[in-house]
C-alpha positions as CSV (number, residue, x, y, z in Angstrom):
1,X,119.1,78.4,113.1
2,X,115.7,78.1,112.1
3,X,115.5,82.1,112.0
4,X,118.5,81.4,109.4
5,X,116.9,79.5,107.4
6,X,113.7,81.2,107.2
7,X,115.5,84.4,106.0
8,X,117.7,82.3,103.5
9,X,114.8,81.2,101.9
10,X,112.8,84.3,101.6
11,X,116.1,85.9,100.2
12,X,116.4,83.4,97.6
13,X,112.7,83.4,96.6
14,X,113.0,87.7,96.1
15,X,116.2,86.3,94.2
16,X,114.5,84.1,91.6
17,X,111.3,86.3,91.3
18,X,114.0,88.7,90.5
19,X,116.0,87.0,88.0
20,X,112.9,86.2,86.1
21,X,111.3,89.4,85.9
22,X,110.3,91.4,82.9
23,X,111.7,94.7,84.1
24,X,114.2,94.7,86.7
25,X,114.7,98.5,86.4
26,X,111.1,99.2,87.1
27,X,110.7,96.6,90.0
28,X,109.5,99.0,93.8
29,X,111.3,98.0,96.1
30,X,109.2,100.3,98.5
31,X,106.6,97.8,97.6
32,X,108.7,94.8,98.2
33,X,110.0,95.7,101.5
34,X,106.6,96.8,103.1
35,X,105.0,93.6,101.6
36,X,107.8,91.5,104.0
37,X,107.1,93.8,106.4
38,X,103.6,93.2,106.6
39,X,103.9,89.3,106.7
40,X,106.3,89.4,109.1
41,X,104.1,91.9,111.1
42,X,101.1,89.5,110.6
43,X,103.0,86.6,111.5
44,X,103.8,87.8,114.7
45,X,100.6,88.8,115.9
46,X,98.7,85.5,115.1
47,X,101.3,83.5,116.6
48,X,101.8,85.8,119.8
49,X,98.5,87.0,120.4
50,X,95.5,85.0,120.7
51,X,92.7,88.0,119.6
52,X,94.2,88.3,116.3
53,X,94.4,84.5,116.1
54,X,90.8,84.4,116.9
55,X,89.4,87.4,114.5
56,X,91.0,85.5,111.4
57,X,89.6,82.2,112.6
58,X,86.1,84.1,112.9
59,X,87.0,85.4,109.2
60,X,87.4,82.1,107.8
61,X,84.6,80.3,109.5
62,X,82.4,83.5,108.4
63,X,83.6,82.6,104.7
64,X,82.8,79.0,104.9
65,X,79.8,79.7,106.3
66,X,78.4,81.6,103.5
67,X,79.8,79.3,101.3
68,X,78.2,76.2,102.7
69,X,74.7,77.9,101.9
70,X,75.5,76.6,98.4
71,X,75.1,73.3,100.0
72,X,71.4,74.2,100.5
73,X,70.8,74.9,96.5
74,X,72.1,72.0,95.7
75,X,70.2,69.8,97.8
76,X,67.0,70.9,96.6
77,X,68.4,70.6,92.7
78,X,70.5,67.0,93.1
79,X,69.2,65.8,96.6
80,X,69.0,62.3,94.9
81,X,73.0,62.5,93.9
82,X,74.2,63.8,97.2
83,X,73.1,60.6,99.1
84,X,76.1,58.8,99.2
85,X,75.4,57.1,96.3
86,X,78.0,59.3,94.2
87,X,81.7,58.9,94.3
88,X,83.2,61.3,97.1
89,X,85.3,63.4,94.4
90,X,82.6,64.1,92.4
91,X,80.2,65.4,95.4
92,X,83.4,66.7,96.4
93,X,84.0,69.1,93.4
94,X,81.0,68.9,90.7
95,X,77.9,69.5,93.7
96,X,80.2,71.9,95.7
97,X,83.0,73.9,94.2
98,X,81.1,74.1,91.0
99,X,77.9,75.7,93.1
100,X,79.7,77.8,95.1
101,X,81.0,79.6,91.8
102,X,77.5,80.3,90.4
103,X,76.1,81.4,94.1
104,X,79.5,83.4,94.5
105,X,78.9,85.4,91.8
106,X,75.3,86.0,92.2
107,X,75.9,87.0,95.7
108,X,78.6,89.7,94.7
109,X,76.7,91.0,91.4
110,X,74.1,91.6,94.2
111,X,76.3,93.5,96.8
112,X,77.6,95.6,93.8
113,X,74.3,96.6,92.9
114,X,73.7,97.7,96.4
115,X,76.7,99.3,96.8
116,X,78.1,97.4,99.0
117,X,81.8,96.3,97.8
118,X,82.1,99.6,96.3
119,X,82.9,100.6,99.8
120,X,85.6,98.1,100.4
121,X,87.1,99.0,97.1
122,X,87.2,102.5,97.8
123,X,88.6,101.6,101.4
124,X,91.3,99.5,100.3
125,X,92.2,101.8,97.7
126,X,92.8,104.7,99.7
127,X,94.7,102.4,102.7
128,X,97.1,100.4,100.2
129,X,97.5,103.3,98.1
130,X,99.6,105.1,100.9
131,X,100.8,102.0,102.3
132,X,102.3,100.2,99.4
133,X,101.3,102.3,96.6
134,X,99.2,99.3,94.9
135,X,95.6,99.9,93.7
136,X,92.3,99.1,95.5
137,X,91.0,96.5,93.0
138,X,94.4,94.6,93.4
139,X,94.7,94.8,96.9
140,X,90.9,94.1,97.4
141,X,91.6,90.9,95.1
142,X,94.7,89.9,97.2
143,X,92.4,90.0,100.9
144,X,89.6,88.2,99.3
145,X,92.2,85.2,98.3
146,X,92.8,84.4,101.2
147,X,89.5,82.8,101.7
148,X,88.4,82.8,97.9
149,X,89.4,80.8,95.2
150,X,91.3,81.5,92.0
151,X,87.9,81.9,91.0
152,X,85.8,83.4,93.4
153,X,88.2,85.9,93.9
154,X,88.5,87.8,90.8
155,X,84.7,87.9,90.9
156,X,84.8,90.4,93.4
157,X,86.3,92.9,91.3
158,X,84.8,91.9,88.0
159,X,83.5,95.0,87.5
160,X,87.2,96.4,87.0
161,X,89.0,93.5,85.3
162,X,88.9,95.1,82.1
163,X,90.6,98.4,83.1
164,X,93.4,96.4,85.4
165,X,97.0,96.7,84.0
166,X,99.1,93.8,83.2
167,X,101.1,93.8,86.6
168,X,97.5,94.1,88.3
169,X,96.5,91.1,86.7
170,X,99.2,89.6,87.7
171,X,99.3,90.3,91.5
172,X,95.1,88.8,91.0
173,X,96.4,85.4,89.7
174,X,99.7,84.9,92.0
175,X,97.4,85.5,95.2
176,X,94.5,82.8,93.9
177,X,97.2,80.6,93.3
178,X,99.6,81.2,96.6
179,X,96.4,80.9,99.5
180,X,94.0,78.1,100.1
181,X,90.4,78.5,98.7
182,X,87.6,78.2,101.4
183,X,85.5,76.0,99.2
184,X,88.6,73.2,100.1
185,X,89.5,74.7,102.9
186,X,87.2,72.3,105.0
187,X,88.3,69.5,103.1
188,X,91.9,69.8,103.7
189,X,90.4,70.1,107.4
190,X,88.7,67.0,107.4
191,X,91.8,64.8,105.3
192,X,94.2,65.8,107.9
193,X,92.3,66.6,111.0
194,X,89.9,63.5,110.2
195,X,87.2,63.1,113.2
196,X,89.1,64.6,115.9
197,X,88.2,67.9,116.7
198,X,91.3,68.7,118.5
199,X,93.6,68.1,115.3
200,X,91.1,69.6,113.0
201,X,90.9,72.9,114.7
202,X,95.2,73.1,114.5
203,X,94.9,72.1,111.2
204,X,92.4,74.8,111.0
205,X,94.4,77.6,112.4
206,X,97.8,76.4,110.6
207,X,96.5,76.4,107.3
208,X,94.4,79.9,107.8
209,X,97.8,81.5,108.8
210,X,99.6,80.1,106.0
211,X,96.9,81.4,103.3
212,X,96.6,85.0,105.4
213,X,100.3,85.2,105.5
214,X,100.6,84.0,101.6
215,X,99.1,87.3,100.4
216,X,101.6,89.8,101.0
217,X,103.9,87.3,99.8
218,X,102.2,87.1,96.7
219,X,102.2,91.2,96.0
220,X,105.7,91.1,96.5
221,X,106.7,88.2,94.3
222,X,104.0,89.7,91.4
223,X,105.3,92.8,91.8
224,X,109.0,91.5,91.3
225,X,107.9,89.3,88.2
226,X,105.9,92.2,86.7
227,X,106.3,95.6,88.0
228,X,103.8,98.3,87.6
229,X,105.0,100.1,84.4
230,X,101.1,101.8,83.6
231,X,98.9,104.2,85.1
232,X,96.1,102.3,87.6
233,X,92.9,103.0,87.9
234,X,91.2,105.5,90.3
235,X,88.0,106.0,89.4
236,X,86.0,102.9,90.8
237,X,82.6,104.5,89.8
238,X,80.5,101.8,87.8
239,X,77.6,102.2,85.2
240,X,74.5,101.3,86.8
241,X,73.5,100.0,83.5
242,X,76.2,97.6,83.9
243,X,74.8,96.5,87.1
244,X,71.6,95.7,86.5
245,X,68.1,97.5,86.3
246,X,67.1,96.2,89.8
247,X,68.2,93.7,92.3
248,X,67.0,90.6,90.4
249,X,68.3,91.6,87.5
250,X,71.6,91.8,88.6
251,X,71.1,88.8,90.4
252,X,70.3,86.9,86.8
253,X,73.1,88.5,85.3
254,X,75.5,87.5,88.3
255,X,73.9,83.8,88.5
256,X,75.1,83.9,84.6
257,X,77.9,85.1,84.4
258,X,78.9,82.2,86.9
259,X,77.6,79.6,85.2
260,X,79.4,80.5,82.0
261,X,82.7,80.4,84.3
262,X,82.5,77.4,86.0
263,X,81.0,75.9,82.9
264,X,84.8,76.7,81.6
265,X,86.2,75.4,84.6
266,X,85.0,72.1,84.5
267,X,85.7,71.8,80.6
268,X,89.3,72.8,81.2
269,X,89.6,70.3,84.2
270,X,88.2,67.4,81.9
271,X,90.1,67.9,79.0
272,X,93.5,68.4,81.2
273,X,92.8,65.4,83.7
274,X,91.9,63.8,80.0
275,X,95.6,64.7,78.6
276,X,97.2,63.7,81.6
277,X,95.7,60.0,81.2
278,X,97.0,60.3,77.1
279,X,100.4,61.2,78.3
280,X,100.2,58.7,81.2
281,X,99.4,55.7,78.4
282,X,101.6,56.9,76.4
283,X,104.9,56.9,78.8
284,X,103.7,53.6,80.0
285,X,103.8,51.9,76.4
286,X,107.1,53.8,76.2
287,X,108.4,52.2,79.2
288,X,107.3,48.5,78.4
């Protein structure tokens, strides 16, 4: 039964992502049906066998562990905020998630310069290209998700955003938006596991499957909503000039071009959480 159910729902999800798609006629469904194909492939080798289960866990803890280095800039900038003497949700967000953008993107500026995640592109381009026919930035995109964030993510093919078609674009938002950032991951952690270490490492290894499964989820249903109608992009070559003129260089332009996004970020969180306190008045003085 629960077998049943499972395959009822992931019909009706291909169902609605196909109802609400922009071009049914153009949709892959070579695409679609290796994208199941793979999660259910995935899914049963981190629930039957303990090696994969460990290499993903070593992925994510990797992940976080770079990330938490963020922790160490910020102590030496705010060490006087971070006491304890600031509201858990602030530390929470404004001295971590906020940080880890502006390190994020220094660090990947950086490995682009060195040629670094050229390689991966390049790799991922040629596998997914003959696997599900989807490009190397998108696909690159889609595995850094599932430990990134909706905003990290994209920044590790920046370099390439401009030349990604609209259904690329889309297949980079749905997968920031279907996994679990790693910046929260160890938040979620600690709310549900609290200080046991037995429930927080479940926790731990339920909510890395559900983010690694997520992404070949999230091709499929971006490739239902918008299917690839344009020509993508092969050549992954990249201007030095646009790189920088030497590693701290790019470093300054990375460490910028960071700031300048989570800058956006937390204007567009205060104005909406702002909004949402307007509207929340409002329906109360409409309901008394």
């Amino acid at each position: 039964m629960d077998i049943l159910r499972g395959l009822l729902g992931i019909a009706v999800l291909v169902g609605v992502a196909w109802l609400i798609s922009e071009n049914r006629k153009k949709i892959n469904w070579r695409v679609v049906g290796i994208g199941l194909l793979i999660q259910l492939g995935l899914a049963i080798c981190i629930l039957k066998i303990d090696q994969v289960e460990s290499f993903f866990e070593s992925i994510g803890a990797l992940f976080i562990t770079i990330i938490n280095f963020t922790g160490d800039g910020v102590s030496f900038l705010l060490g006087s905020f971070v006491s304890g003497e600031v509201e858990s949700p602030l530390i929470n967000f404004t001295f971590t998630v906020l940080p880890i953008i502006i390190f994020f993107s220094a660090l990947t500026s950086l490995l682009y310069y060195l040629g670094i995640l050229q390689k991966f592109v390049y790799a991922f381009a040629w596998m997914m290209k003959r696997v599900m026919r989807i490009s190397g930035a998108e696909s690159m995109a889609a595995a850094g998700n599932i430990f990134l964030g909706q905003t990290e993510s994209p920044l590790l093919v920046r370099p390439y955003l401009e030349k990604m078609t609209r259904s690329e674009m889309m297949c980079l938002m749905t997968g920031g938006m279907a996994t679990i950032a790693g910046s929260v991951l160890a938040t979620y952690i600690k709310f549900l596991g609290d200080d046991d270490p037995v429930q927080s490492a479940l926790f731990a290894k339920h909510l890395i499957i559900a983010s690694v499964m997520s992404a070949p989820a999230a091709i499929v249903a971006s490739k239902i909503i918008v299917p690839e109608t344009e020509s993508f992009i092969e050549d992954f070559s990249i201007p030095k000039d646009k790189l920088g003129t030497n590693i701290l260089d790019a470093i300054a332009k990375g460490t910028t071009d960071g700031l300048k996004l989570a800058i956006n970020v937390a204007a567009m969180l205060l104005v909406f959480i702002a909004l949402m306190g307007l509207f929340n008045w409002l329906l109360g003085l409409a309901g008394t």
